[in-house]
FILUM-851727 format. One record per residue: x negated, y negated, z negated of N, C-alpha, C in turn; residue in one letter. Coordinates in steps of 0.02 Angstrom, whole numbers, plus 50000, padded with zeros to 5 digits. Example, Ala and Ser with C-alpha at 12.3 -4.5 7.8 and 13.67 -1.06 7.14 Angstrom:
493405028449610493855022549610493405016549610A;493585011249646493165005349643493554999849606S;
This chain:
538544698649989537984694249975537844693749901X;538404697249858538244695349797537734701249733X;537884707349804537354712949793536724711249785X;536434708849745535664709449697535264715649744X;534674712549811534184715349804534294719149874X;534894717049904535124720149963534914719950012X;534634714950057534004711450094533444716050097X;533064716550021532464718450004532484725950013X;533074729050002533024736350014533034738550085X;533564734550137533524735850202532814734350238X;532564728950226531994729250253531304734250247X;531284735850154530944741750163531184746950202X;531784748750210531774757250241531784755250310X;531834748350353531364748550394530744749750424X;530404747450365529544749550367529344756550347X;529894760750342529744766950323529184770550404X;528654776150392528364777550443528744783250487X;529134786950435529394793950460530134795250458X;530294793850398530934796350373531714790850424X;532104795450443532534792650477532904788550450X;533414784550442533744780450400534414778550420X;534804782950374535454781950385535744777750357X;535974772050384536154765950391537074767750358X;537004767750333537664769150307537704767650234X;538084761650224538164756750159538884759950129X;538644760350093539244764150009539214760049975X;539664756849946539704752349894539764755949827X;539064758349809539114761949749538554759649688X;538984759049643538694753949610537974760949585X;537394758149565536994761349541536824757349484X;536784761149409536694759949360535694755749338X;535564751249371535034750449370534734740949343X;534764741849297534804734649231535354731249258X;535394724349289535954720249274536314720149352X;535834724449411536184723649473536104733349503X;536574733349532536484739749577536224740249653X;535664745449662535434743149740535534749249782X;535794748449829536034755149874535384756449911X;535384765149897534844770249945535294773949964X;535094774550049535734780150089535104784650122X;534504786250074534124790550105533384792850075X;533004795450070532474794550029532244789150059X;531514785750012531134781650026530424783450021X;530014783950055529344786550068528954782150082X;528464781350019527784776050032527164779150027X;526904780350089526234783750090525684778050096X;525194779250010525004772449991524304776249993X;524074780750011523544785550005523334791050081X;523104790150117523174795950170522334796750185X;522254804250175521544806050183521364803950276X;520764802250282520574801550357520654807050398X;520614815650377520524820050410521444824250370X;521834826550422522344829850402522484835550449X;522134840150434522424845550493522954849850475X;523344847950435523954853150429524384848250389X;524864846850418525514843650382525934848350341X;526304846350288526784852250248527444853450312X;527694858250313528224860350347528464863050321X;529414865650351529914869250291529744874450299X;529694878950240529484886550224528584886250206X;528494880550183527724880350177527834881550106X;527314882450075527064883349982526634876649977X;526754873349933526394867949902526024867649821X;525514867549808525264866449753525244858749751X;525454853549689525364847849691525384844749620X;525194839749608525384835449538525834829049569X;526154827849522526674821449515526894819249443X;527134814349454527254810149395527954805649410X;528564809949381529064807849388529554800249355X;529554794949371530094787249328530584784549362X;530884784149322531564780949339531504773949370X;531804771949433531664767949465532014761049437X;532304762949423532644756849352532274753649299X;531724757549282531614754149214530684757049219X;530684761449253529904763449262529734768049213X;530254770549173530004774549135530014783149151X;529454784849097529204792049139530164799049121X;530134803449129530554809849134530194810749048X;530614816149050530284821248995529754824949015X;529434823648948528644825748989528424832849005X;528994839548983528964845449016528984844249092X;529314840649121529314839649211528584836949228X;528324833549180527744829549199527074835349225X;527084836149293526384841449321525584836849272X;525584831749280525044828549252524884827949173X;525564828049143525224831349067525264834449044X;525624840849086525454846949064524884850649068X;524494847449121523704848849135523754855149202X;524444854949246524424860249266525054858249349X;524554861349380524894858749458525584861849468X;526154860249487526714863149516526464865449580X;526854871749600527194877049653527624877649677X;527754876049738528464876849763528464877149834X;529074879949853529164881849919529554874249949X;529574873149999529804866750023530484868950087X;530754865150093531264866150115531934871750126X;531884875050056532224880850069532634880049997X;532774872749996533214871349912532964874349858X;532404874749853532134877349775532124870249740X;531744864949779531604856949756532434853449760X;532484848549737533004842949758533014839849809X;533404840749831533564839949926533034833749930X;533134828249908532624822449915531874823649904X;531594828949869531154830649874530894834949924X;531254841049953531364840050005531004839850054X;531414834950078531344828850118530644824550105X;530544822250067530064817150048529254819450056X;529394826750031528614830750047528644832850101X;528824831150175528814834050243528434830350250X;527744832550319527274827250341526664827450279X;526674829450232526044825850184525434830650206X;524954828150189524324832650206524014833550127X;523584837150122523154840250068522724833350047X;522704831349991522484825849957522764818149976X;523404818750009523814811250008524274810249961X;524174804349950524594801549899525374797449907X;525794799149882526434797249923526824793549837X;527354790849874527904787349821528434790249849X;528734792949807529494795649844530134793249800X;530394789849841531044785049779531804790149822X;532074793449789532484796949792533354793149762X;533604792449810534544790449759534694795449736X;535114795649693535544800749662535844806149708X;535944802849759536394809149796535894811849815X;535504813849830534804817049852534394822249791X;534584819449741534084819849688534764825149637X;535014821849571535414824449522536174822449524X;536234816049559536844816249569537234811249520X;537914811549497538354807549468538384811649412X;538014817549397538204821449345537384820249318X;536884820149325536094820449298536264828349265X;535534829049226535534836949195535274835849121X;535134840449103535044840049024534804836449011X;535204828949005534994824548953534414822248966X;533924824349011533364821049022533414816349092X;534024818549141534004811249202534814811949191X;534964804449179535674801049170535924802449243X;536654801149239536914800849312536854795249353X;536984797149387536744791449471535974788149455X;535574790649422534734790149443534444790049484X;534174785849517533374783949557533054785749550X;532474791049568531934795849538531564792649591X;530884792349555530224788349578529604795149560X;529504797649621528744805749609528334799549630X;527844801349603526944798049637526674806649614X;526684808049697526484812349732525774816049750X;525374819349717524504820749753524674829549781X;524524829249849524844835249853523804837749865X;523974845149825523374850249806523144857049878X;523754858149872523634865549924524254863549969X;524284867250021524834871050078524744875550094X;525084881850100524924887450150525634889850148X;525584896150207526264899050216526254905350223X;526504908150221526634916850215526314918650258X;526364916850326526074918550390525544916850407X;525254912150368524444909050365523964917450374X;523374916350402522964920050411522374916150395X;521854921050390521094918150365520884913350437X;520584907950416520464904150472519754900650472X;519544902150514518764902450523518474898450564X;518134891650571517964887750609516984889950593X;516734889750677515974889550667515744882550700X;515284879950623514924875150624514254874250656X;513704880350674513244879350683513264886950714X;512444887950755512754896050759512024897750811X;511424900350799510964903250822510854904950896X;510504902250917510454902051016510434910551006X;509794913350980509914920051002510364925350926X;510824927150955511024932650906511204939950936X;510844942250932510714950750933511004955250896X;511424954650858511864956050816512214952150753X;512874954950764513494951550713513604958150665X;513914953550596514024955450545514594959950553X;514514969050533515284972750522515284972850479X;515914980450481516254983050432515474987250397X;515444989850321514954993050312514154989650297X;514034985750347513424979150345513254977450256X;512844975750254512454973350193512404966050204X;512394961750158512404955650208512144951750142X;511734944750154511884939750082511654933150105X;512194929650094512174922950099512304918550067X;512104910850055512454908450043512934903250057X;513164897949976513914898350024514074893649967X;514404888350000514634881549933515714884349926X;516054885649867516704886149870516874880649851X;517754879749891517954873249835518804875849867X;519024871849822519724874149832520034867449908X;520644867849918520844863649998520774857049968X;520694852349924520894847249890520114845349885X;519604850249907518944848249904518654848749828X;518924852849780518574851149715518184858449702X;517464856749681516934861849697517394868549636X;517234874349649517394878949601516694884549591X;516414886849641515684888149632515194887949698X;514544890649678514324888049731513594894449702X;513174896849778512604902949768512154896449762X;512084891549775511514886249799511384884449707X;511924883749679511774881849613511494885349564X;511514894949589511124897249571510574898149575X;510384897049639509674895349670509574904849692X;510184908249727510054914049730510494917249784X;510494919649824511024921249865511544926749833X;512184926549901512464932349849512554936549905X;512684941749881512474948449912512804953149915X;513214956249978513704960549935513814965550017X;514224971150026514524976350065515094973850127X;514914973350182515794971150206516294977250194X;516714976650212517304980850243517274985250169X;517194984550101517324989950049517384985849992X;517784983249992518154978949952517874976149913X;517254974249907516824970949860516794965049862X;517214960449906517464955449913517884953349904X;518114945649888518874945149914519294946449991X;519764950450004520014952250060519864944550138X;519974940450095519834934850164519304932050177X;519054932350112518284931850144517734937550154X;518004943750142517614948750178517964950350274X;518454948050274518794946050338518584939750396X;518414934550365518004929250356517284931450383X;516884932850368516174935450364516004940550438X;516614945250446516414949650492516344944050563X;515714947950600515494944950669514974939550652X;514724937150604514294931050611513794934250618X;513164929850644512424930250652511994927850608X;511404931750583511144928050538510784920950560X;510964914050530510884907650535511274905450536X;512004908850556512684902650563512824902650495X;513214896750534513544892850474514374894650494X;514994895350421515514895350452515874891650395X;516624888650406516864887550375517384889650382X;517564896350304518054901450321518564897450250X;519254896050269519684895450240520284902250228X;520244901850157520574907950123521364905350098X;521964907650122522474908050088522664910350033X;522884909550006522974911349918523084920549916X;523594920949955523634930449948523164933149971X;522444930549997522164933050010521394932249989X;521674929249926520944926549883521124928049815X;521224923849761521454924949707522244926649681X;522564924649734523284924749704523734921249669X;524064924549619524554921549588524134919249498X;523814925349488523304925349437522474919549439X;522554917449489521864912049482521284915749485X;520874910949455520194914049433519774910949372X;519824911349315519404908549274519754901149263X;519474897049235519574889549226519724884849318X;519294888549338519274883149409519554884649467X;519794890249466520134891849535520894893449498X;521394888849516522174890149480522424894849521X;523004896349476523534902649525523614899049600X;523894903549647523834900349711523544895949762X;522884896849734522454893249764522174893949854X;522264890349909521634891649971521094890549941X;520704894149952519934892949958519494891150004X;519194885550012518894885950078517934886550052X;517814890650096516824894350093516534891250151X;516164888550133515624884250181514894888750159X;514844895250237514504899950215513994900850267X;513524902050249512644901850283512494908850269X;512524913250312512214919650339511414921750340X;510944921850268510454924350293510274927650298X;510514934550287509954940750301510674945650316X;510234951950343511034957150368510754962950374X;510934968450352510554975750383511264981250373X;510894987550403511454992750380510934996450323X;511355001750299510895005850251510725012050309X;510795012950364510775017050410510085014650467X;510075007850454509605006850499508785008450507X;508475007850548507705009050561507425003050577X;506565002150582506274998150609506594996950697X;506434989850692506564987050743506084984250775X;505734987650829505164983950859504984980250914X;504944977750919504724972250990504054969651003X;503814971851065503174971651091503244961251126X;502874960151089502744951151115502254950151169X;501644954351155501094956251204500594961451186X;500564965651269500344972151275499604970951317X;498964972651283498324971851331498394976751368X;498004975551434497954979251476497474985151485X;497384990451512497134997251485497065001451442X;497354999851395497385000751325497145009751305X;496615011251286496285017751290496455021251241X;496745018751175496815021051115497215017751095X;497685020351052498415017251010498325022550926X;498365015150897498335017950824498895025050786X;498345028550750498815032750730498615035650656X;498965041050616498785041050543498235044350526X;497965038850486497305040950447496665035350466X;496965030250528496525026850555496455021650495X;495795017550494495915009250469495995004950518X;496544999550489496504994450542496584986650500X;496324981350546496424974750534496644973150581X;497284968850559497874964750596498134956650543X;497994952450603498464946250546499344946050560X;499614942350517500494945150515500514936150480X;501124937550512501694930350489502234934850465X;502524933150407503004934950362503584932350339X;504234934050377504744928750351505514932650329X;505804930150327506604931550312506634931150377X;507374934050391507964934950454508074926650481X;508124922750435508214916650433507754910850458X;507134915450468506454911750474506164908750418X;506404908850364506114906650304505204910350311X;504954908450282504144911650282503954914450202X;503664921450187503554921050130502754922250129X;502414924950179501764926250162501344926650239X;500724922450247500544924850290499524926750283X;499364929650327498624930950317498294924750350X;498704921950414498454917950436498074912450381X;498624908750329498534906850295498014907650247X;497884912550228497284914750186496514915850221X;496594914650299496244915550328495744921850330X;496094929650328495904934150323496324939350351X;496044941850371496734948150419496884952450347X;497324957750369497574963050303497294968650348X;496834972250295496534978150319496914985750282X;497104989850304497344994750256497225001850293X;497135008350259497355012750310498365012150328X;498305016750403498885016750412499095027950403X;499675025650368500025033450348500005034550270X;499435031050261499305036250200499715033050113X;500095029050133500775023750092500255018850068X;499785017350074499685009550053500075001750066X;500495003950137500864997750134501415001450127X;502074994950126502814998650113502895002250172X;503435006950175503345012250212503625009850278X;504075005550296504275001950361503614998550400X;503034995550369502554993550400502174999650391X;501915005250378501755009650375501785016350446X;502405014650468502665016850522502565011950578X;502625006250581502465002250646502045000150672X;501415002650614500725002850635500405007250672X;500825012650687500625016550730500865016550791X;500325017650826500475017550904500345010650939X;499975007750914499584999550929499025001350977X;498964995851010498334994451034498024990151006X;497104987751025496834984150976496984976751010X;497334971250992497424964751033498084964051053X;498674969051015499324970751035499634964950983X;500094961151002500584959150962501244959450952X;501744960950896502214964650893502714961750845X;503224962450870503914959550815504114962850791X;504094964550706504354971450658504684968950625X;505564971450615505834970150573506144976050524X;506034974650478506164980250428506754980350365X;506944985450376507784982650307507484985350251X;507774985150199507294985050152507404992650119X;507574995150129507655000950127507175007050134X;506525001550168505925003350208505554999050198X;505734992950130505114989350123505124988650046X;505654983050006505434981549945506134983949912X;506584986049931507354987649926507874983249876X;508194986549832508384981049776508084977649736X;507364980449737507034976749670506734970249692X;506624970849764506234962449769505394964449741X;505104958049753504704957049735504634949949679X;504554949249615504654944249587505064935449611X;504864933349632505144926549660504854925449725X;504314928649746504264930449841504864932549862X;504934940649864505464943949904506094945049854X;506704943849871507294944149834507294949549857X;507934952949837508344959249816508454960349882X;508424968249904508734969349961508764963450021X;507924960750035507734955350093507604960850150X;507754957550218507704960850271506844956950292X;506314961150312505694957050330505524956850394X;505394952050408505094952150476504314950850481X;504134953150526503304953150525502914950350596X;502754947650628502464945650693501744948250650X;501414952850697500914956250676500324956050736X;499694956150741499204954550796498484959250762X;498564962750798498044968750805497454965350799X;496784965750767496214963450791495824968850802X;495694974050758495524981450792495454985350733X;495414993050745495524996750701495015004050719X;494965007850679494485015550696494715018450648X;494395025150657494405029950605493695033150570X;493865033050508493345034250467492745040550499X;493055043450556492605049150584492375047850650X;492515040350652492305036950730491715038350751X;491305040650816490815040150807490445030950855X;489735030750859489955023550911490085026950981X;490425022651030490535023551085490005018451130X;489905021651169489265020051227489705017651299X;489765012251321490015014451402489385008151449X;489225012651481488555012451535488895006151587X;488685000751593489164995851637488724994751675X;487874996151693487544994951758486805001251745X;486485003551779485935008451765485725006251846X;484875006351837484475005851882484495013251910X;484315013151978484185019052010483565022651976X;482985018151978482425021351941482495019451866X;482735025351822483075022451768482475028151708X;481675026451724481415029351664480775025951654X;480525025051605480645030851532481175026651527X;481415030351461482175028351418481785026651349X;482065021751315482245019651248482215026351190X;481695026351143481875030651093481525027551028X;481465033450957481275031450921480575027650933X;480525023450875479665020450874479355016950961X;480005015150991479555011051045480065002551031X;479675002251056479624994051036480114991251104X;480564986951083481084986751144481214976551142X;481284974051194481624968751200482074968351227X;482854966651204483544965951226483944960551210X;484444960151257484744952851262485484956551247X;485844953251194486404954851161487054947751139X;487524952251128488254946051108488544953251070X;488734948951024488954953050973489774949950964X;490354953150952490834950450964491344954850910X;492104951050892492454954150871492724958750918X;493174962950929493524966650970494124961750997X;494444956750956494834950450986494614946051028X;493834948851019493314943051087493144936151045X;492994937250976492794933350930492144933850946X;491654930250966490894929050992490624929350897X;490314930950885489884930750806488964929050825X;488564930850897488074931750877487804931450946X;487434929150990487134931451054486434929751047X;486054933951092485294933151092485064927151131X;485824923551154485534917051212485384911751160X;485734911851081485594909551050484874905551025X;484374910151041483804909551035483354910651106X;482744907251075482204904251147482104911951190X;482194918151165481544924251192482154928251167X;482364935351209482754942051184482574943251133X;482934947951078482644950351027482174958651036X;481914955250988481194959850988481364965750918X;481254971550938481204978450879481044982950896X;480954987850838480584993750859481144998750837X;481335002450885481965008550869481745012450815X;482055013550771481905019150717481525017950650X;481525008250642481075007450589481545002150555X;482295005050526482935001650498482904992850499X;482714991550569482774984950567483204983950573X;483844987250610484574984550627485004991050613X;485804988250612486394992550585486124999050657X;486275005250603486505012050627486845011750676X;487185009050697487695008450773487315004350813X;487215000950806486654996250867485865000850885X;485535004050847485075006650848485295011050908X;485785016550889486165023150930486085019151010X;486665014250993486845011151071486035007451110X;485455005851088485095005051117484455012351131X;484785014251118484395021751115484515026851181X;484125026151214484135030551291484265025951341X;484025020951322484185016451393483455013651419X;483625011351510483015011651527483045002851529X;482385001251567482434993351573482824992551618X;483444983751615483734984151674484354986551676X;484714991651605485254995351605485724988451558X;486174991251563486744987451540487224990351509X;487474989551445487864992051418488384988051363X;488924992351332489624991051312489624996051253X;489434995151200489254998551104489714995951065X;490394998351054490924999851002490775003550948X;490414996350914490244999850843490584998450768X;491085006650756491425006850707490945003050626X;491374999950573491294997250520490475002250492X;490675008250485490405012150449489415015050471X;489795012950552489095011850567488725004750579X;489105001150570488824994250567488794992450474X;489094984650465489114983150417489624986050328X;489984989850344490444992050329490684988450268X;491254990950222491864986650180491634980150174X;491084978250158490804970650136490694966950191X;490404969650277490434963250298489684961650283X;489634957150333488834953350319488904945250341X;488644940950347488584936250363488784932450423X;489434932550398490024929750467490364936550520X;490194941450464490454947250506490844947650451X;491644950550470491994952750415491844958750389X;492224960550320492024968350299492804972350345X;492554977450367492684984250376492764981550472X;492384976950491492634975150566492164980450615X;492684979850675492414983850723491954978050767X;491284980950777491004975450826490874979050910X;490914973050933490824975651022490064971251036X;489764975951052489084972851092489004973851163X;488804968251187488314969651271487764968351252X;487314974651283486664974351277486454975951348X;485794972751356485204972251420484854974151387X;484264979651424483594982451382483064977551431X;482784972851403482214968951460481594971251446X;481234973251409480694977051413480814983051368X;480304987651370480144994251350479404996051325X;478964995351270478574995351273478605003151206X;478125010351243478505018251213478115016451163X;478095018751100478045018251026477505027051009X;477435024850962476995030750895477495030750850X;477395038350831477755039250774477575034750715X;477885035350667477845031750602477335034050570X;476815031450534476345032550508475565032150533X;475875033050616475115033550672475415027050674X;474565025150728474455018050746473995021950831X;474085027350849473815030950897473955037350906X;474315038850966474225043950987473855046751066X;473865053751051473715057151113474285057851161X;474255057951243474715059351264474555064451324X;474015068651298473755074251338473455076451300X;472975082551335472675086751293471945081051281X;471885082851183471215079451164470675083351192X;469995076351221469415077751234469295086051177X;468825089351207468325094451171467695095751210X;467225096251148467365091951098467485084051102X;467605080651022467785072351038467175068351043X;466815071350978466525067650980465725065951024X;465905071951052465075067751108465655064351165X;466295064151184466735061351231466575053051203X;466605053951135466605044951111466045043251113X;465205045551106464875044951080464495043851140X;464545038951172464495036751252463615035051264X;463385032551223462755034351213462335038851213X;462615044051164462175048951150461895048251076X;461805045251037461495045351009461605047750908X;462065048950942462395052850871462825048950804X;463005044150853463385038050811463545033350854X;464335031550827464725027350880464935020150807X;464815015350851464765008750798465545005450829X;465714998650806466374998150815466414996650905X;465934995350914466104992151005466024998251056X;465765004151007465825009451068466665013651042X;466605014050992467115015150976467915012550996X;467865006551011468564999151039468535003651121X;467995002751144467865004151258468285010751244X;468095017451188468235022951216469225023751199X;469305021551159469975022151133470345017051206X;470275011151206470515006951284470255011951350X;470075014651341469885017451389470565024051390X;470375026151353471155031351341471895029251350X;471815021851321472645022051337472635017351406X;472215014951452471985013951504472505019551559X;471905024151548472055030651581472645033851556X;473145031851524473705034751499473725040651474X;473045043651440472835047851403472995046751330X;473285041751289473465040851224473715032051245X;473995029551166474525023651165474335022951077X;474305016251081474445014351034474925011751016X;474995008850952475545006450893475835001050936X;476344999150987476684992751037476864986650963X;476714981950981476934975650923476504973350878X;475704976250905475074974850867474584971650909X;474084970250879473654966850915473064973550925X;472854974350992472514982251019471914983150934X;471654975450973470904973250930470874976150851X;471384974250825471634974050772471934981850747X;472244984450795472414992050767471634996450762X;471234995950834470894998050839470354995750791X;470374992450748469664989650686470254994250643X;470664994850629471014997050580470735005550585X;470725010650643470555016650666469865018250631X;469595010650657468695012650642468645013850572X;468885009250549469065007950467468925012550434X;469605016250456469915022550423469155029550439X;469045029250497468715035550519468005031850472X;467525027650487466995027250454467255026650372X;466955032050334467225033650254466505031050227X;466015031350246465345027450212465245020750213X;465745018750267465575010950258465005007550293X;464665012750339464215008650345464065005650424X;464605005550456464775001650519464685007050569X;464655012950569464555017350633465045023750602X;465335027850649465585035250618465115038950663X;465055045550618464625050850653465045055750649X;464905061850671465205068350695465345070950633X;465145070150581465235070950499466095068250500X;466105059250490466575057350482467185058550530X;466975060050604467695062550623467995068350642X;467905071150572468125079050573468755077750523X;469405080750537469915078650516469805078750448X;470085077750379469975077450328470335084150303X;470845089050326471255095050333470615100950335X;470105099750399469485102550407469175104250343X;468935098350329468335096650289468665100450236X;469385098950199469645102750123469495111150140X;469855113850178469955119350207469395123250209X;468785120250231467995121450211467815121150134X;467825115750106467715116850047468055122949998X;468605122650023468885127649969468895135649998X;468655136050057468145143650079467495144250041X;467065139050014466495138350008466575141849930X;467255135049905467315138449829467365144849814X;467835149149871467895154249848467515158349873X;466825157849882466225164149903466125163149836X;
């Protein structure tokens, strides 16, 4: 009872959590100020324990740690070569295989990576009745405050937990693979050492050819691009004994918290996938054609870097001839017009190492969702397809007749641009007098009233590179046309023709009287009278009255309201005469 402190010590190594306690009292005095207090065992105060501990130290484990060694007597520190904390530099050691002092030991069994412990050690555990150079006296109490840094063990392997991980993956990362991701490091103790995010750049590198560290190119193999993993590196299989720089010390785990975005081989090809295929499809693009298609543009990752949608304009280019990179260059062929398609391309076949400024990084894998809107070739001619014809299917449609037709003008995606229902009455023109595009003219040309038709008219015969007014430039247009009337035409320049053999002679035929002069009203009966009898036609899209004052016009050259047999002698005549006359 007269033992100082004897009470107070049994009851702590009751409250101990782990350590067994051999109850076995020695009356040995311990040199510690004015009373001695018996320890028959270590003493372990875990005053610190992280929430998450998945690996306890065990014997034959390696420990990286700091401590701060005092004498439990007086609180004062060791010599400060023992001191891990001001030397600026973590201790190493193997645990249970007597490299440490048996009480140490002992005392570091159970700790996890970032707990904090008190380890009060007796002499017999620790240095003994003899202490060592002068820096711990004999029969000493040694007091560690404990932060343990790392654990691993010889037999440790790379250990790989997946955090997140892509519904569809179609392929995992090998040996050989190109790969770049990024990826936050920190050592087991949680303290950052680097990180790709802080560069604002991924990193990028070869599996299986040593351009890695061994455990985390070990690490890496099999993921999909989008997962996430968290690959923990053992020291022999990361930096080593040598460290790395300021922030990664000798013997360090590493643990990589790593995001997979992009992956290719240098061996690989386009990868294509049909999303949707129209039905009948008559023609599939091939080299030398032009085509317009809109595209969504992204990383492996789904990131987005460019789309047309956005700009609200399709991308028109030829295909073959290298205007685009050469992976989209190739997958443009063999389309239909209204086809949509999943292209993915390694870069090898698109922008390769160089990237594209701050769009496309270095060696990006692209993906493309691409949608046909339609395409031709510069030697297209238009295409005609006949979708109804009357049995009695004549006359036909040609130059200079005057036509009324009912039309829809459309993209080839079935983009509506234009219909004749638009307006009160069909549209009204005369074939062959450049009222409308070169391709529409063709396609209404030979048709009777009543017919029905389907006019695929290439850019070049329609509006071509520029486009017109809500028509894009270089687009293919699709028309349905109805011919509803037909009214047959005069050539250009007449306002009348014959459509049989002319009266001979004419002019006593016109000169209905007799009397050797035809004024404008005999003149109007005999001409209606002709195209009556379907003996001649006039100018269709005029007023009769009105062409026919225009005829008289022309034929009376005196002016003086009648033509005589003088004035309608062709004017070819009359020169042809004179200049016989000249030359008698």
């Amino acid at each position: 009872s007269r033992l100082c402190g004897l009470p107070r010590l049994v009851q702590q190594l009751f409250r101990m959590e782990r350590a067994k306690l051999w109850l076995l009292f020695a009356l040995r005095a311990l040199t510690v100020s004015c009373c001695a207090g018996l320890l028959v065992d270590v003493l372990v105060d875990r005053y610190e324990i992280p929430k998450y501990c998945p690996r306890e130290v065990q014997t034959e484990d390696f420990i990286r740690y700091h401590f701060n060694g005092t004498f439990h007597a007086d609180g004062k520190k060791f010599d400060s070569r023992v001191r891990s904390h001001d030397r600026g530099k973590a201790f190493i050691s193997q645990v249970g295989l007597g490299r440490l002092i048996t009480g140490m030991d002992r005392g570091l069994q159970g700790m996890c990576v970032g707990e904090r412990r008190r380890i009060t050690i007796p002499p017999h555990l620790a240095y003994g009745s003899v202490g060592t150079g002068g820096v711990i006296p004999p029969d000493a109490v040694l007091v560690y405050d404990v932060l343990l840094l790392d654990v691993w063990n010889a037999e440790d392997k790379v250990e790989v937990r997946t955090i997140s991980k892509p519904a569809a993956c179609n392929r995992t990362a090998a040996a050989s693979d190109f790969i770049r991701c990024h990826y936050n490091g920190t050592l087991l103790s949680g303290a950052a050492f680097d990180s790709s995010r802080s560069r604002n750049a991924t990193y990028d590198t070869y599996l299986g050819q040593n351009d890695v560290l061994k455990g985390l190119d070990e690490g890496l193999l099999g993921m999909c691009v989008g997962e996430r993993r968290i690959i923990i590196v053992p020291p022999f299989l990361a930096y080593g004994e040598s460290g790395h720089g300021t922030l990664v010390p000798p013997q360090a785990t590493l643990v990589f918290d790593v995001l997979l975005v992009d992956l290719f081989n240098p061996k690989d090809d386009l990868i294509v996938e049909v999303k949707e295929a129209p039905e009948g499809c008559a023609r599939r693009t091939a080299v030398g054609d032009f085509i317009r298609y809109h595209y969504n543009g992204t990383f492996q990752d789904g990131t987005a870097f460019d789309s047309s949608y956005r700009r609200n304009s399709t991308y028109n280019t030829y295909i073959g001839l290298g205007y685009v990179i050469q992976g989209m260059d190739k997958a443009l062929q063999g389309l239909c017009a209204g086809e949509k398609r999943r292209v993915t391309v390694p870069p090898h076949m698109a922008y390769g190492e160089t990237g594209v400024g701050e769009l496309i990084p270095s060696s990006a894998v692209l993906v493309f969702d691409i949608h046909v809107i339609d395409f031709h070739n510069p030697k297209d001619p238009v295409q005609i397809r006949v979708v109804h014809k009357p049995q009695d299917c004549s006359p036909t449609s040609e130059a200079d007749d005057l036509i009324q037709y009912r039309y829809n003008c459309s993209l080839m995606d079935g983009t509506l641009l234009y219909s004749s229902d638009q307006f009160e009455a069909p549209s009204l023109t005369t074939l062959g007098a450049n009222q409308l595009i070169s391709g529409l003219e063709e396609g209404l040309s030979g048709m009777c009233v009543g017919e029905r038709r389907e006019v695929i008219v290439p850019p070049h015969w329609g509006h071509g590179e520029n486009g017109a007014g809500g028509v894009p430039g270089s687009a293919v247009l699709l028309f349905q046309l109805e011919l509803v009337e037909l009214q047959k035409g005069v050539p250009e320049g007449f306002v009348f023709v014959w459509l049989g053999d002319v009266p001979e002679p004419l002019f006593p035929a016109m000169d209905l009287d007799g009397d050797r002069q035809v004024p404008l009203d005999e003149f109007a009966a005999f001409i209606k009278r002709q195209v009556k009898e379907g003996k001649g036609r006039l100018r269709p899209g005029a007023e009769a009255d009105a062409v026919i004052g225009d005829m008289f016009n022309h034929q009376d050259r005196n002016k003086d309201g009648k033509v005589t047999e003088e004035e309608l002698r062709p004017r070819e005549e009359e020169e042809a005469e004179r200049a016989t006359r000249d030359e008698l």
